[in-house]
C-alpha positions as CSV (number, residue, x, y, z in Angstrom):
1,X,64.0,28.8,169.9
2,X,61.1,30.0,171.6
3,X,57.8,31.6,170.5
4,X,58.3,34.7,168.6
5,X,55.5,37.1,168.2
6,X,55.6,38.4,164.9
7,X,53.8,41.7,165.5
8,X,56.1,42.5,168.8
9,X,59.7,41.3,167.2
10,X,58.2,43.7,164.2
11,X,57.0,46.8,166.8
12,X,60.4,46.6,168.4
13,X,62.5,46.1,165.2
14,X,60.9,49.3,164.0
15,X,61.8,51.1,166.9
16,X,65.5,50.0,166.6
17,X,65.3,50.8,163.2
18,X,64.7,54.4,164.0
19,X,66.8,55.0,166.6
20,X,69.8,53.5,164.4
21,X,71.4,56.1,162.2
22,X,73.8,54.1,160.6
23,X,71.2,52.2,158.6
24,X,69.9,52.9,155.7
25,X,67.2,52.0,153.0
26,X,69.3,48.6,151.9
27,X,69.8,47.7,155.1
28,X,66.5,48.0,156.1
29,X,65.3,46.0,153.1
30,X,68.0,43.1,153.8
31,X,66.7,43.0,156.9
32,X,62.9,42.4,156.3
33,X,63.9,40.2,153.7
34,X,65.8,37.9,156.3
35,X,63.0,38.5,158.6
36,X,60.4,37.2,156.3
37,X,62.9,33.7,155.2
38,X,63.2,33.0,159.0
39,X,59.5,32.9,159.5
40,X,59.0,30.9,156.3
41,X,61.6,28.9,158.3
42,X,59.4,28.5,160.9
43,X,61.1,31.1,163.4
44,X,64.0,28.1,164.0
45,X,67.3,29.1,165.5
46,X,69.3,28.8,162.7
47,X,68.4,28.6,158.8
48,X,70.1,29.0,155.8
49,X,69.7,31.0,153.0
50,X,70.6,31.7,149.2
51,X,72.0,34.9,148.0
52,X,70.1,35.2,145.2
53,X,67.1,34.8,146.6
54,X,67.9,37.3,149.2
55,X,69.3,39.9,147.1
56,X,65.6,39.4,145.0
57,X,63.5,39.8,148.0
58,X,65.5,42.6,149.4
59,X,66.1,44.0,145.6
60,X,69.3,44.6,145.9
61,X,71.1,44.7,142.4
62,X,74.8,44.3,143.2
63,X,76.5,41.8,145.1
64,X,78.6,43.9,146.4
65,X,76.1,46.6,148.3
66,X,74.4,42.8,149.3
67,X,77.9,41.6,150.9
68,X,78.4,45.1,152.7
69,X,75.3,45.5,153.8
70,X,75.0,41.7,155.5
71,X,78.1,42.3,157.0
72,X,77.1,45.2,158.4
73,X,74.1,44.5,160.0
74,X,76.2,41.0,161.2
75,X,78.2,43.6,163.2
76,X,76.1,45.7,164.7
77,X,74.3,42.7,165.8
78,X,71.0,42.2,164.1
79,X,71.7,39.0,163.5
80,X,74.4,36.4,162.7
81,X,75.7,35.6,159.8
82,X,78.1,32.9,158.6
83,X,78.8,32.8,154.7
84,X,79.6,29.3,153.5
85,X,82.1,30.3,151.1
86,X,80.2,27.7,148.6
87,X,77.4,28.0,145.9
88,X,76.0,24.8,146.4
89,X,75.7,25.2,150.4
90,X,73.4,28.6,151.9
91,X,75.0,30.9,154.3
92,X,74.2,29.8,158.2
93,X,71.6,32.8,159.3
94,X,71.0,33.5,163.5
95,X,68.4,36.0,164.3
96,X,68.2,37.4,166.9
97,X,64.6,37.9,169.3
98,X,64.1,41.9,170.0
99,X,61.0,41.0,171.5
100,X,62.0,38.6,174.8
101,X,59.8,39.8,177.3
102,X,56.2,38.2,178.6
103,X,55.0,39.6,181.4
104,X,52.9,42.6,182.3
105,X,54.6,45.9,181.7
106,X,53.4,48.0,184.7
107,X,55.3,51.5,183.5
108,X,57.0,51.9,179.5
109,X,60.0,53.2,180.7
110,X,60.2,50.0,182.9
111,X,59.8,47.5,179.9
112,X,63.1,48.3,177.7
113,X,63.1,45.0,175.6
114,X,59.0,44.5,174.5
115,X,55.7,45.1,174.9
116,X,53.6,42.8,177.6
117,X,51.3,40.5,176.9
118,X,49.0,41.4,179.6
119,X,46.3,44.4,179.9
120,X,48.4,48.0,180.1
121,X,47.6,49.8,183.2
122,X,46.5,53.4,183.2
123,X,47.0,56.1,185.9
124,X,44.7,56.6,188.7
125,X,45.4,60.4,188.3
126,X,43.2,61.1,185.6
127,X,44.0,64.5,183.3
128,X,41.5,67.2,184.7
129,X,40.9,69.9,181.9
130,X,41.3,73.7,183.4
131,X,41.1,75.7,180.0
132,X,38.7,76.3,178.2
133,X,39.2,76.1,174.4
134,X,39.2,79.6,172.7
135,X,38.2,78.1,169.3
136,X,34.6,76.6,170.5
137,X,33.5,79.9,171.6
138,X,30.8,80.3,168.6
139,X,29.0,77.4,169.3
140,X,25.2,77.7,170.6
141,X,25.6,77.2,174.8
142,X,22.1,76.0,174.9
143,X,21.2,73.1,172.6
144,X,17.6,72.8,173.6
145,X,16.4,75.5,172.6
146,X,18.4,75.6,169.3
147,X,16.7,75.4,166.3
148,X,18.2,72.0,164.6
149,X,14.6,70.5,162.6
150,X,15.4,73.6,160.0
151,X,18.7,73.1,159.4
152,X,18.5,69.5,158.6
153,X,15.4,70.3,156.3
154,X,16.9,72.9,154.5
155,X,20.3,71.0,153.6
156,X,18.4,67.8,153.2
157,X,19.7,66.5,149.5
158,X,17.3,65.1,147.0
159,X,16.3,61.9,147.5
160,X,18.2,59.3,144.6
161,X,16.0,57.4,142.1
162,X,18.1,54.3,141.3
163,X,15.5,53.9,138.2
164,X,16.3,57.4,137.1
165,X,19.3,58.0,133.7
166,X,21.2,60.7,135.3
167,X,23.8,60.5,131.9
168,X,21.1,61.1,129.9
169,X,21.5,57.6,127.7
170,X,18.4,56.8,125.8
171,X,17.7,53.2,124.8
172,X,17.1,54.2,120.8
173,X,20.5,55.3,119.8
174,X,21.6,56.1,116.8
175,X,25.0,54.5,115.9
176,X,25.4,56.3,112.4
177,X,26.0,59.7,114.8
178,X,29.4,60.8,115.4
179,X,30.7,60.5,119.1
């Protein structure tokens, strides 16, 4: 298969993810858990994988929530799945690339599939600020001739001996005392 970007597939999965009602927290967990085996598998087109270690990465407790749940996410095509039908033999997995695209994305309603590789361009019309905000209206207009050297004296915190016992703790203690 081809490259896969790990942090696009992921941005774009999440996306999906959001948009998709039908899902919810088990599929979600399947899913990352499948996600993670293919790219300990290298990101290859096909893999195979063991339901018990699926169901204890996804923590799933039930086979038959794990059974459902595959399925389901087989048919709204997250992936593809083909059981074996035998213990000794892993179920074939297909996953599928949400993120396919490479080039430059000039506008985002223009790139549907992924996020570009390339440098995002930015409007020419910049945003030119007409209001003024009500809430900065008690701030001092002119900063010269405010008087700043005070303030910062006057709030100035003591200075911190790192030599000094701030708990108090005196080298002679007496052990018979009570705590």
């Amino acid at each position: 298969m081809n490259e896969i970007n790990y942090i696009k597939h992921l941005n774009k999965v999440f996306i999906h993810i959001s948009k998709d009602s039908r899902l919810n927290p088990t599929h979600i967990s399947l899913y990352f858990a499948l996600f993670y085996l293919w790219n300990v598998n290298f990101f290859r087109h096909e893999f195979y994988i063991n339901r018990d270690d699926v169901m204890k990465l996804s923590k799933i407790g039930s086979r038959t929530t794990y059974h459902r749940c595959i399925k389901e996410l087989n048919h709204w095509s997250y992936f593809e799945y083909s059981p074996s039908h035998n213990a000794f033999h892993g179920s074939k997995i297909r996953m599928f690339n949400f993120c396919t695209s490479d080039g430059q994305g000039l506008d985002s309603s223009q790139t549907k599939i992924c996020t570009s590789d390339g440098q995002a361009l930015v409007s020419i019309n910049k945003h030119i600020q007409t209001e003024t905000n009500p809430k900065n209206n008690n701030k001092p207009q002119n900063f010269k001739n405010s008087n700043f050297q005070n303030l910062k004296n006057d709030n100035k915190q003591q200075e911190v001996d790192q030599y000094l016992d701030n708990l108090k703790t005196s080298s002679d203690k007496n052990y018979d005392d009570p705590l």
